[in-house]
Backbone as CSV, one residue per row, in Angstrom:
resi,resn,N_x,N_y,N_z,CA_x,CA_y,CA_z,C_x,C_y,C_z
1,UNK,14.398,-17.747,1.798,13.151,-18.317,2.322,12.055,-17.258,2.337
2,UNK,10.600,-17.481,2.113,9.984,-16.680,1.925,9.127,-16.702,3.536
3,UNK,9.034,-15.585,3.638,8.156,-15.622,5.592,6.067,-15.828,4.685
4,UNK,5.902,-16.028,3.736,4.870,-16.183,3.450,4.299,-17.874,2.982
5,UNK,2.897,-18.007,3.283,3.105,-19.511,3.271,2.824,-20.118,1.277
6,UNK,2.706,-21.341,1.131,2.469,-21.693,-0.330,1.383,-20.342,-0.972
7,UNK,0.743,-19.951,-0.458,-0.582,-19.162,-0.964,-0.378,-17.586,-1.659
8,UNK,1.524,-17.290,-0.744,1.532,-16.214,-0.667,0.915,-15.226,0.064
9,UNK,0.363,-15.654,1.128,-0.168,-14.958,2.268,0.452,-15.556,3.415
10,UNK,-0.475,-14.527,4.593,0.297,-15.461,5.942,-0.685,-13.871,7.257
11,UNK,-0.550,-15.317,7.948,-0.909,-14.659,9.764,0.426,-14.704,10.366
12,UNK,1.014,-13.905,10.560,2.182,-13.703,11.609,1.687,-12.853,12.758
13,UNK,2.146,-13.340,13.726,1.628,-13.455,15.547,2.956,-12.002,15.617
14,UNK,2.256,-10.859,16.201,3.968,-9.739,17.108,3.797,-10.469,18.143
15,UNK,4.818,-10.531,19.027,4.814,-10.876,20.156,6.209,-9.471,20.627
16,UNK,6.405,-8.956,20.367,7.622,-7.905,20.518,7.305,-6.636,21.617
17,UNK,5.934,-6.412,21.677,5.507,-5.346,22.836,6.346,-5.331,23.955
18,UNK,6.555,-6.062,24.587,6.896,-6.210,26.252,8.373,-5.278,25.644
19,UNK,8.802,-5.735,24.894,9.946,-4.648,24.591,10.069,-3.189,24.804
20,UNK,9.101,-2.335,24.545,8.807,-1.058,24.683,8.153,-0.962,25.961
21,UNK,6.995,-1.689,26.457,6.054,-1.560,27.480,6.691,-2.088,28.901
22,UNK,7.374,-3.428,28.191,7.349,-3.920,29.833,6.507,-4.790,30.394
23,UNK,5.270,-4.289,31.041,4.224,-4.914,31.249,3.566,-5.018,30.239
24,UNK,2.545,-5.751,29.807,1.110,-5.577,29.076,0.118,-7.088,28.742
25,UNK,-1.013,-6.485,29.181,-1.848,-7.353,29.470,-1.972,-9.066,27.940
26,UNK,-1.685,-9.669,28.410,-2.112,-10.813,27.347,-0.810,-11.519,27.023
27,UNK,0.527,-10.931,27.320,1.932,-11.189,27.328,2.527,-11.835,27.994
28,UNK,1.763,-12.468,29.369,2.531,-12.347,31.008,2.942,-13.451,30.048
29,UNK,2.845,-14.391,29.307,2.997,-15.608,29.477,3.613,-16.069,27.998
30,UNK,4.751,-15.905,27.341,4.639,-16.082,26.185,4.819,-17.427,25.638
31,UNK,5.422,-18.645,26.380,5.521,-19.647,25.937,3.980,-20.304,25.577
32,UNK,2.614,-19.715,26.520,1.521,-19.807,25.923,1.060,-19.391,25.302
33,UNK,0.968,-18.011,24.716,0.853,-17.581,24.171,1.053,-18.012,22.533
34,UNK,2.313,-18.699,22.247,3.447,-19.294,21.128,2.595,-20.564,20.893
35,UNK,2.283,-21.526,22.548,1.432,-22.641,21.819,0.104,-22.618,21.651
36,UNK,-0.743,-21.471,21.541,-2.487,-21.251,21.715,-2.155,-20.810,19.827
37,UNK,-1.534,-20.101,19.666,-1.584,-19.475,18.020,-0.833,-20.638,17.213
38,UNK,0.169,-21.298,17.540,0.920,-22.530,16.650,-0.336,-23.208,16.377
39,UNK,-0.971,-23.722,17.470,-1.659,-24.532,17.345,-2.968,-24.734,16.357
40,UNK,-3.057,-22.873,16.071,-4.206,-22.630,15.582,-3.826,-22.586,14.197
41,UNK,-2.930,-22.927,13.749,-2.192,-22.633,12.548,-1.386,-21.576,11.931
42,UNK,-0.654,-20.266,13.117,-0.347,-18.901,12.525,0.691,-19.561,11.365
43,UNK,1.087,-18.337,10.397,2.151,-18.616,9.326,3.596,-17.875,10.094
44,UNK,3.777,-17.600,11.336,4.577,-17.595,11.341,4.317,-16.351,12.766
45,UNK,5.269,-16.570,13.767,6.244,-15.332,14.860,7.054,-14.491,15.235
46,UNK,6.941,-13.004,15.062,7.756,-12.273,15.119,8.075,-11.597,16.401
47,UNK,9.092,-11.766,17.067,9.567,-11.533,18.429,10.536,-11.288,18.492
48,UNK,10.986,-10.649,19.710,12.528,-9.946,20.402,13.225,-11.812,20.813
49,UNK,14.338,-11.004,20.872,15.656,-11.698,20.900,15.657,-12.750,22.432
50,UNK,14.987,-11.961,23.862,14.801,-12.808,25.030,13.740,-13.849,24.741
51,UNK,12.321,-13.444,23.852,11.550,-14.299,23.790,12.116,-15.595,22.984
52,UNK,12.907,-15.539,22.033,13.242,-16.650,21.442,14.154,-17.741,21.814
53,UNK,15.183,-16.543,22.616,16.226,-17.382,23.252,15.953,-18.190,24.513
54,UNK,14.451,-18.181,25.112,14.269,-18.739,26.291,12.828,-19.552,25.621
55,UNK,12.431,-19.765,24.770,11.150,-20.460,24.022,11.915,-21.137,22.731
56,UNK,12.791,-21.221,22.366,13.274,-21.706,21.120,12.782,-22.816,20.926
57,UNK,12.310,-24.145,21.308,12.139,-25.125,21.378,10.013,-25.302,20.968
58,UNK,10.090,-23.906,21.454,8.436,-23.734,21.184,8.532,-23.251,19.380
59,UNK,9.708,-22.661,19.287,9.745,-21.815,17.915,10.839,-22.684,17.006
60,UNK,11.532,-22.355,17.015,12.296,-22.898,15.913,12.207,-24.093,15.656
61,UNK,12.017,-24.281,14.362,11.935,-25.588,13.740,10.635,-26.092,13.776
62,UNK,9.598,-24.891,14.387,7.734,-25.477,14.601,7.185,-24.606,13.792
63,UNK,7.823,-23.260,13.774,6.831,-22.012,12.758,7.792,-21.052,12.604
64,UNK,7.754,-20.721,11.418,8.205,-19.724,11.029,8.968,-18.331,12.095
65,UNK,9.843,-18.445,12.485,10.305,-17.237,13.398,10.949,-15.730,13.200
66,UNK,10.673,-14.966,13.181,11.349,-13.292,13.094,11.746,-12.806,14.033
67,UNK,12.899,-12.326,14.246,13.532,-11.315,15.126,13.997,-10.126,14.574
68,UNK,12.898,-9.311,15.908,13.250,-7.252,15.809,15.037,-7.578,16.233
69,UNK,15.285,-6.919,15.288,16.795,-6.348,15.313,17.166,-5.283,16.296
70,UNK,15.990,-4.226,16.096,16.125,-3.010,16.518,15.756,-2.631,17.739
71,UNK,15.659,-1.351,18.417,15.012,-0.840,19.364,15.523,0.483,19.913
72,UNK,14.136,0.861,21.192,14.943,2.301,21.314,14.616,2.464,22.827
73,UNK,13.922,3.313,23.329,13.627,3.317,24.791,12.219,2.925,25.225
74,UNK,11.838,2.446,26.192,10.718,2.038,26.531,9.601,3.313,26.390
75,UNK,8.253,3.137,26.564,7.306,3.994,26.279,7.111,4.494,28.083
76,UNK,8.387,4.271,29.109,8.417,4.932,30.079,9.707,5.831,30.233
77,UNK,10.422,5.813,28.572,11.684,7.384,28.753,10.140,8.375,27.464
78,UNK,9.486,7.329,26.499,9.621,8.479,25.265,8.111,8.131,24.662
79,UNK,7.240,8.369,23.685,6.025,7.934,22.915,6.494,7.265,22.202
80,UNK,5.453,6.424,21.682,5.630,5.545,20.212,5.428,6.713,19.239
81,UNK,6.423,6.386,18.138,6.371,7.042,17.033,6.874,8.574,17.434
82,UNK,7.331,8.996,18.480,7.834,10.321,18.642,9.423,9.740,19.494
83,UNK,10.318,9.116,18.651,11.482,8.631,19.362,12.627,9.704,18.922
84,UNK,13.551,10.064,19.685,14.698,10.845,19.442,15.714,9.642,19.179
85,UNK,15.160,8.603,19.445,16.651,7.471,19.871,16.086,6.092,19.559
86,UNK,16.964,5.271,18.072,16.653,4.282,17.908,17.929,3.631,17.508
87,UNK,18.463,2.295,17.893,19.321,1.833,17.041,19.780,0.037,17.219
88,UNK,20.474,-0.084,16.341,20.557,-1.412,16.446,20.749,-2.588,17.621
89,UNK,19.958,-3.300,18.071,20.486,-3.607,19.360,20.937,-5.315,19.269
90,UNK,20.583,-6.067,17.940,20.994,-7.242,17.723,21.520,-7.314,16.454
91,UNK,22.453,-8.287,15.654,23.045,-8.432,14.001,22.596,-9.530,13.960
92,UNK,22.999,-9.334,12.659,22.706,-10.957,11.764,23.272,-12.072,12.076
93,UNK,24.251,-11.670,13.227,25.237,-13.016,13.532,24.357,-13.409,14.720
94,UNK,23.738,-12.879,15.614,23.004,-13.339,16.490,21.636,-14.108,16.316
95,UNK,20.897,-13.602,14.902,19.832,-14.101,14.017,19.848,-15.507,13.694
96,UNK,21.129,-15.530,13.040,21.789,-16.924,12.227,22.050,-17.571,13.642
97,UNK,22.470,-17.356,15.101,22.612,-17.915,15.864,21.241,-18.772,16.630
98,UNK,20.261,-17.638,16.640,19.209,-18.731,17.552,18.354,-19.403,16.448
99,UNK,19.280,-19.658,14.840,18.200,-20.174,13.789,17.110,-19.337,13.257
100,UNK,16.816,-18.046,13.172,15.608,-18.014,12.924,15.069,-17.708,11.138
101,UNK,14.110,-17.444,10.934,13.796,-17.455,9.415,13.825,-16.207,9.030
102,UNK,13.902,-14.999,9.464,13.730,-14.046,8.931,14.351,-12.640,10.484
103,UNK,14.141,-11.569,9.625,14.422,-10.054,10.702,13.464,-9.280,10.391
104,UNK,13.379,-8.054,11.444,12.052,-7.330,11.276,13.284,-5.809,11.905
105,UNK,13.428,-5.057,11.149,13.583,-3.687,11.549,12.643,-2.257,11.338
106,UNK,12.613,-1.308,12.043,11.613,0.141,12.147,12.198,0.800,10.553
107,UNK,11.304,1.833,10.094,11.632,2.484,9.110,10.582,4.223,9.800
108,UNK,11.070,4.703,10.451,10.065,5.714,11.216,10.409,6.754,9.556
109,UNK,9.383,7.241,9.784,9.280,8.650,9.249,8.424,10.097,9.394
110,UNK,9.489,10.980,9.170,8.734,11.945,9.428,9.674,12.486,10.956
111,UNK,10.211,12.051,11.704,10.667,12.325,13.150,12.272,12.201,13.205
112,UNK,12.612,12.804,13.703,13.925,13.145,14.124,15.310,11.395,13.823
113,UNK,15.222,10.381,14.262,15.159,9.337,13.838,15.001,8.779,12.196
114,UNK,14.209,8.949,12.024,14.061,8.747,10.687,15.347,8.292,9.463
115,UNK,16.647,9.227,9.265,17.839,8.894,8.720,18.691,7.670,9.206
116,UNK,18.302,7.930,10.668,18.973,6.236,11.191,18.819,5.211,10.934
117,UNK,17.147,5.298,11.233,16.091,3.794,10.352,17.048,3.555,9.014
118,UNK,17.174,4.618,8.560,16.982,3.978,6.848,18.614,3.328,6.848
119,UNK,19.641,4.284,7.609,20.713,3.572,7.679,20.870,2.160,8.201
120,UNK,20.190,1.978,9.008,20.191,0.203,9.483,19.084,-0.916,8.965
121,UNK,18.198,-0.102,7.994,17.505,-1.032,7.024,18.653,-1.178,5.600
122,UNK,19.347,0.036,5.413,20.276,-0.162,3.973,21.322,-1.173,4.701
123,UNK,21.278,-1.324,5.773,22.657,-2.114,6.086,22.619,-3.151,6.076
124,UNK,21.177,-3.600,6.823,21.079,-4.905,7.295,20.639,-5.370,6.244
125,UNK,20.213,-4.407,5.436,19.254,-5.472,4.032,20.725,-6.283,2.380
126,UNK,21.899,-5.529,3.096,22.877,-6.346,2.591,23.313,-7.032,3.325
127,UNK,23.507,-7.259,4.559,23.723,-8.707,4.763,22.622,-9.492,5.077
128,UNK,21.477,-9.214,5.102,20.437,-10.349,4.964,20.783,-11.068,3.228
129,UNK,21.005,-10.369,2.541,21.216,-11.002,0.793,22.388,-11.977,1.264
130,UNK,23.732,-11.598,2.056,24.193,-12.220,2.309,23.996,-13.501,2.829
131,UNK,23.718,-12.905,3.863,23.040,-14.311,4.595,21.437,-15.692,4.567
132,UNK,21.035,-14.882,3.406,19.676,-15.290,2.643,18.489,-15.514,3.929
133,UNK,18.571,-14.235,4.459,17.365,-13.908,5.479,16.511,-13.071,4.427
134,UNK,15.259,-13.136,4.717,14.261,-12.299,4.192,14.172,-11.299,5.440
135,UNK,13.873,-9.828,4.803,13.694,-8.500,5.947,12.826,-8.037,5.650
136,UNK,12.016,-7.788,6.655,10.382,-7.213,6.782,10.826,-5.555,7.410
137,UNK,10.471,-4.412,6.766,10.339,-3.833,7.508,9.553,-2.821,7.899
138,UNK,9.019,-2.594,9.065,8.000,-1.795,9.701,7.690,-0.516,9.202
139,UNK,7.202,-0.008,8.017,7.761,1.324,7.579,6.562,2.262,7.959
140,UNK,6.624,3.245,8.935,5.330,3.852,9.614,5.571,5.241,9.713
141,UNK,4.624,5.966,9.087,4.623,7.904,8.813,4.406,7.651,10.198
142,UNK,4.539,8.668,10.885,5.019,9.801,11.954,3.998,11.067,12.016
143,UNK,2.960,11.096,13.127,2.689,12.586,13.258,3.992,13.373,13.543
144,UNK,3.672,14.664,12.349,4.885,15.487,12.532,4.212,16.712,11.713
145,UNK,5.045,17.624,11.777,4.465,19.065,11.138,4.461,18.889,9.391
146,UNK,5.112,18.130,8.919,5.272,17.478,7.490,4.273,16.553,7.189
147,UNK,3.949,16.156,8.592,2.707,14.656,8.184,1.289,15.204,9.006
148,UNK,0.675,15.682,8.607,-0.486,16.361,9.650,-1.573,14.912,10.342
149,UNK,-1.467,14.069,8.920,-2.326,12.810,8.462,-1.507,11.522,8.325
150,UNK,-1.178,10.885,9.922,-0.318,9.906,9.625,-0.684,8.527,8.937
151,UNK,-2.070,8.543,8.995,-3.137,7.679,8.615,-3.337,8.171,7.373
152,UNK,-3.229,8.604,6.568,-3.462,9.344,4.852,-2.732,8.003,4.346
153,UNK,-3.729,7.834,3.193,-3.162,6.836,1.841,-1.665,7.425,1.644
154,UNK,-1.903,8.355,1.325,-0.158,8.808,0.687,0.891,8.612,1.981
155,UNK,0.450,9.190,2.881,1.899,9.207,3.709,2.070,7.584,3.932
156,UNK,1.081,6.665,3.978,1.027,5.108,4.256,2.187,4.593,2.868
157,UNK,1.372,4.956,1.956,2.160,4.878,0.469,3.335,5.131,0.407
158,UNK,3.722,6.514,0.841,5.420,6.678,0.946,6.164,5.870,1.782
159,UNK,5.607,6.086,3.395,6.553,5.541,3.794,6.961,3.868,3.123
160,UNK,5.651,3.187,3.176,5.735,1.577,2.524,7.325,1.640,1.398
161,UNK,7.099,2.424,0.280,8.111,2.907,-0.665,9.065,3.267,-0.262
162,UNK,9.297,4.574,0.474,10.537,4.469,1.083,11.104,2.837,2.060
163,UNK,10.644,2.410,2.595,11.397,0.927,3.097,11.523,-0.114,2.182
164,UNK,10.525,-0.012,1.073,11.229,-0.331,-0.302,12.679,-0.084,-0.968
165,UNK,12.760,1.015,-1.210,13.636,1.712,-1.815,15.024,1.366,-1.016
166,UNK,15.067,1.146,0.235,15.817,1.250,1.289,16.467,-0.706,1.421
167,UNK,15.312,-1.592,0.770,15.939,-2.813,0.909,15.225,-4.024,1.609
168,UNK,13.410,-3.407,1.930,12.582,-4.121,2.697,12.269,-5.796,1.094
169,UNK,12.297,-6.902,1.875,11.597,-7.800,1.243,10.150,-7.509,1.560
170,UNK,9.598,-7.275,2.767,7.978,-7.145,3.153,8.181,-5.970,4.055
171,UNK,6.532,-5.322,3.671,6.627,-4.393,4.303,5.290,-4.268,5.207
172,UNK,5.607,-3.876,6.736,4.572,-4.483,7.371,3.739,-2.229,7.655
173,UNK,2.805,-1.998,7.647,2.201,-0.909,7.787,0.593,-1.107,8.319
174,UNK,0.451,0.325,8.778,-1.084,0.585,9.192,-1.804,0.335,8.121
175,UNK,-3.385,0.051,8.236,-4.283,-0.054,7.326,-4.318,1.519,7.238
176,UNK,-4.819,2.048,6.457,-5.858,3.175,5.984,-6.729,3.671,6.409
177,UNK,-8.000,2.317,6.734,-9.111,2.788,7.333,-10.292,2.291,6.042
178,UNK,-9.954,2.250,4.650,-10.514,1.991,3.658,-9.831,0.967,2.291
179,UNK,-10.497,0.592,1.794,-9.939,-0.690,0.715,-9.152,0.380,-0.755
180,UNK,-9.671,1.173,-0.851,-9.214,2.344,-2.178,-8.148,2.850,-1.348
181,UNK,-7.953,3.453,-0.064,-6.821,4.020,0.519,-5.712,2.690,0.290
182,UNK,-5.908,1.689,1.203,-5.078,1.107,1.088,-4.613,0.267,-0.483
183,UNK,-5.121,0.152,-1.047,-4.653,-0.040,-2.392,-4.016,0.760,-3.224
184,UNK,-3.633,1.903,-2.669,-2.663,3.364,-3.387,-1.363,2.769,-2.342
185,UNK,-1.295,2.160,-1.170,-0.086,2.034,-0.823,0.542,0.791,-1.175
186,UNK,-0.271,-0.103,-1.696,-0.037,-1.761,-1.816,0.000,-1.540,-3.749
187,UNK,-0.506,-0.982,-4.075,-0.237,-0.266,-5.555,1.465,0.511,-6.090
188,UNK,1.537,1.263,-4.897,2.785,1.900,-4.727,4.325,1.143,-4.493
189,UNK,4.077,-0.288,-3.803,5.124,-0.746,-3.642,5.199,-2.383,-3.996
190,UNK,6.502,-2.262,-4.325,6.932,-3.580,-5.062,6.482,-4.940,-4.768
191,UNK,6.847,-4.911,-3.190,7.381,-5.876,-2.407,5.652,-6.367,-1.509
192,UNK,5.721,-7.274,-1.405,4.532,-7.801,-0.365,4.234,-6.614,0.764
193,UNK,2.997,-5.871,1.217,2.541,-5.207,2.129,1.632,-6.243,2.938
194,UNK,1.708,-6.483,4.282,1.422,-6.987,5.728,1.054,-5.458,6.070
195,UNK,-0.200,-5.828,7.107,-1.024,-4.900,7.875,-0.874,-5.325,9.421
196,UNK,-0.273,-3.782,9.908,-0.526,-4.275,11.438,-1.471,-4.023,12.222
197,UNK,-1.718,-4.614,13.244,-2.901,-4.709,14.313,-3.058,-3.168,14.632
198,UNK,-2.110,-2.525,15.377,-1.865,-1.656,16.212,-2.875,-1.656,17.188
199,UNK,-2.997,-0.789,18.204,-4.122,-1.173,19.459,-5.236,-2.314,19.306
200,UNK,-5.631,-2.881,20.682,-6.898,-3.800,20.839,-7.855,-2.714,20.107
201,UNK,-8.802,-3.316,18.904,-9.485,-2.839,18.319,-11.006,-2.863,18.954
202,UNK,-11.948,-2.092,19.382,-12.906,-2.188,19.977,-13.783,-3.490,20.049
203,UNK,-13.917,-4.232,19.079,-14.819,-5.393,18.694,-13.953,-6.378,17.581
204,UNK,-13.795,-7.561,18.015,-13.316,-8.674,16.962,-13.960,-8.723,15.422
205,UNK,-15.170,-8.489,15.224,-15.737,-8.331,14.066,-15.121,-7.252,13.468
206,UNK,-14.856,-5.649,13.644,-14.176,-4.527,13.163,-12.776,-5.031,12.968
207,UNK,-11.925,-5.747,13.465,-11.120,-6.138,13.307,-10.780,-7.159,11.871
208,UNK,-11.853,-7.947,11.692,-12.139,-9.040,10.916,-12.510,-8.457,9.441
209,UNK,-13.279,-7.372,9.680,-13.358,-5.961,8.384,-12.105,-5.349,8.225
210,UNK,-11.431,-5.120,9.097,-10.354,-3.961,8.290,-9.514,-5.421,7.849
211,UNK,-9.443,-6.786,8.028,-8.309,-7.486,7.184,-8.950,-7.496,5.684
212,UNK,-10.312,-7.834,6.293,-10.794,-7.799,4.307,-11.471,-6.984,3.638
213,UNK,-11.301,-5.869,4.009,-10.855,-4.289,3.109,-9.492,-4.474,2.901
214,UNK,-8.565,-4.849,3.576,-7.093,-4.419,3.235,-6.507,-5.760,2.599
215,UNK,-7.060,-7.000,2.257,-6.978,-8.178,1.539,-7.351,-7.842,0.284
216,UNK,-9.091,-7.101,0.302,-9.308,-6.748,-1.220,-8.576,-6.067,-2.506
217,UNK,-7.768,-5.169,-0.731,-7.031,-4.037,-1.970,-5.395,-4.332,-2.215
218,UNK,-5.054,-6.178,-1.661,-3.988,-6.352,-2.533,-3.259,-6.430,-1.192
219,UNK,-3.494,-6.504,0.290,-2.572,-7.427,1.147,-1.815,-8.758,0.908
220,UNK,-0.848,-8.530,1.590,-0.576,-10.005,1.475,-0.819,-11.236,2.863
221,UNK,-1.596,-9.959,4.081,-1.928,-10.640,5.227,-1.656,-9.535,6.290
222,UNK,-1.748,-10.008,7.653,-1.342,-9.875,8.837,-0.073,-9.677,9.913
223,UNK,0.421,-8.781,10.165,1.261,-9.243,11.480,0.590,-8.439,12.788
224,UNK,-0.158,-9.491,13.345,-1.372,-8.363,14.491,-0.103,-9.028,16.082
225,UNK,-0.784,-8.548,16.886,-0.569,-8.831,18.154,-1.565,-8.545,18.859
226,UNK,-1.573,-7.172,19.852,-2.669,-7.331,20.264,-4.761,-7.552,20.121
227,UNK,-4.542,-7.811,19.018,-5.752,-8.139,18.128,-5.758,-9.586,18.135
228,UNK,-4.852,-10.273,18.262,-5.158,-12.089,18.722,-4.863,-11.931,20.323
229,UNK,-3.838,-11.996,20.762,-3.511,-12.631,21.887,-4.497,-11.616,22.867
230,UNK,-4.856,-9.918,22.799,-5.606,-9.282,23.493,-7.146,-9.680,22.998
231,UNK,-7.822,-10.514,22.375,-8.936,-10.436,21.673,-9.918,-11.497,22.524
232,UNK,-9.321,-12.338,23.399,-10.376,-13.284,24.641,-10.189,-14.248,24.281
233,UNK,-9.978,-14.531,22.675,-9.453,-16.150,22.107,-9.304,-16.198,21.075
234,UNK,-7.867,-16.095,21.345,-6.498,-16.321,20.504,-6.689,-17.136,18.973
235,UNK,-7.244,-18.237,19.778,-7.261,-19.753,18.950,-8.606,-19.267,17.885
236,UNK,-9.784,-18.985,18.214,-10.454,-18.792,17.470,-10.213,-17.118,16.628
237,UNK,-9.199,-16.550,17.100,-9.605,-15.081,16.357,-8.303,-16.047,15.119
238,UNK,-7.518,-16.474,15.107,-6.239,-16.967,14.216,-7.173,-17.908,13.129
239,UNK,-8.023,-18.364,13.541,-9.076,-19.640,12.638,-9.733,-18.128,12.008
240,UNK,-10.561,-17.394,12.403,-11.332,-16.509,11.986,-10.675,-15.269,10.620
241,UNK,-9.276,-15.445,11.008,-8.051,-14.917,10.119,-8.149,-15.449,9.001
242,UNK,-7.457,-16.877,9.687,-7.072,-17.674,8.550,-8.586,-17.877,7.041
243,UNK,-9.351,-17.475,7.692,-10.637,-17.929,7.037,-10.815,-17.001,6.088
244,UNK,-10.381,-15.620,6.634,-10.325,-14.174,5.125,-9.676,-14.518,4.486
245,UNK,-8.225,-14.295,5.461,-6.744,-14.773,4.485,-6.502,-15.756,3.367
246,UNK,-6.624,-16.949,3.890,-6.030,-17.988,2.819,-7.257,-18.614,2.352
247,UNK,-8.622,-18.404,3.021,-9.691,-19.233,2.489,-10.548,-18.345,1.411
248,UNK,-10.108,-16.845,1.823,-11.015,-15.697,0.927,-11.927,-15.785,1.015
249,UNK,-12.669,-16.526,2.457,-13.854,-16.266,2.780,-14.613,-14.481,3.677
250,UNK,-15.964,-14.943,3.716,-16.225,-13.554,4.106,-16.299,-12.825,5.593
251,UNK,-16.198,-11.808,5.759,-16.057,-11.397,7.118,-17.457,-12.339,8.377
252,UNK,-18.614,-12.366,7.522,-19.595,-12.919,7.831,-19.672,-14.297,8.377
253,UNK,-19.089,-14.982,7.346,-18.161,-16.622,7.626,-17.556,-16.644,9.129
254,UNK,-16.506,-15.879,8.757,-15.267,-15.697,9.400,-15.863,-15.630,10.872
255,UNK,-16.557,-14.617,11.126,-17.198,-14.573,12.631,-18.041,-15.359,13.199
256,UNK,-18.246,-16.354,12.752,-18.459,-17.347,13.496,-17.596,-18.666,13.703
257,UNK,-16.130,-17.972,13.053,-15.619,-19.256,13.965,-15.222,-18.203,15.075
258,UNK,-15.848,-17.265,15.527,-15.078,-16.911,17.019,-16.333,-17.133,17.905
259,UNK,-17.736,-17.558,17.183,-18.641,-18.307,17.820,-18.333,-19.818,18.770
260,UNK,-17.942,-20.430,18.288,-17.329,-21.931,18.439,-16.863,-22.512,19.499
């Protein structure tokens, strides 16, 4: 099954934060959360294993669903992207259990971690063939003394490639910052590249620019989180998406459906 819609693109919703955080603002509530973006048309939800198993009825069998496999300690033992400790915390038998369409595992690089990732992306990405799951995976350079520039075209480029190489069907990564940067990493690898949100971005319009700089240069879409559900409205930032994404309309367009 492909996690992308007829177009070959797609808006996929994270909903997976509370995993690391715990708290965080725009989350308290995820069964609303699930029906404010369905509604708006996302291509699909990627979430931890409690959110699905207690919302299934909101998800499965309504939109497209993904479950993180993985994990490591909350961002109250360790930093994001500076983890000593990551590892598998769900299988494919639990996947195939709550139904869902697809898995999402880490590919860190650059950090101590790093060899593990790749061991439980080479693993899981044979029995996803097995089990005819499609695997997305997160493949993200690492400030580290090797990576000065975790944001650099190239280190974006490698890592994307390395979670290639390793067994990713999609590979979800940071933008660049620019449409030529990011087209050396979406150039570089085989497989469909997805752009993530990462932090609430100062202004919904800047947000609405970096999808179509990173559309121009050969995205295949979105997996944001706090950039919809943190953005004031959900419903209109997912219409305002959908309007780069699958309509290839312009950022200009686009911002006024968050007028509406």
């Amino acid at each position: 099954m492909s996690l992308l819609a007829s177009d070959n693109k797609a808006i996929i919703v994270a909903m997976d934060h509370a995993r690391t955080h715990g708290f965080i603002e725009g989350l308290e509530d995820p069964g609303k959360v699930i029906d404010e973006v369905v509604a708006a048309g996302v291509d699909g939800v990627m979430t931890t294993f409690g959110v699905i198993k207690h919302y299934r009825d909101k998800l499965i069998g309504r939109v497209p669903t993904i479950l993180r496999l993985d994990g490591g300690p909350s961002l109250y033992n360790q930093d994001w992207l500076a983890y000593t400790e990551w590892s598998l915390l769900h299988t494919i038998e639990d996947a195939l259990l709550l139904g869902v369409d697809g898995v999402v595992l880490m590919a860190f690089v650059g950090i101590p971690v790093e060899l593990e990732t790749y061991r439980l992306v080479s693993r899981i990405s044979a029995e996803c063939l097995r089990a005819k799951l499609p695997l997305m995976v997160e493949a993200l350079p690492c400030p580290s003394p090797r990576i000065p520039d975790a944001k650099s075209p190239e280190a974006m480029a490698a890592a994307a490639r390395l979670g290639f190489e390793h067994g990713a069907d999609y590979i979800k990564s940071y933008y660049t910052g620019t449409t030529e940067g990011f087209r050396q990493v979406v150039n570089n690898c085989p497989v469909p590249v997805l752009i993530a949100g990462g932090p609430k971005v100062d202004t919904n319009q800047e947000v609405l620019q970096q999808v179509a700089g990173a559309m121009e240069a050969g995205a295949a879409g979105v997996v944001f989180g706090r950039n919809i559900w943190q953005s004031g409205q959900p419903q209109q930032m997912v219409s305002a998406l959908r309007h780069i994404i699958h309509e290839n309309g312009s950022v200009s367009e686009a911002v006024r459906h968050l007028k509406d």
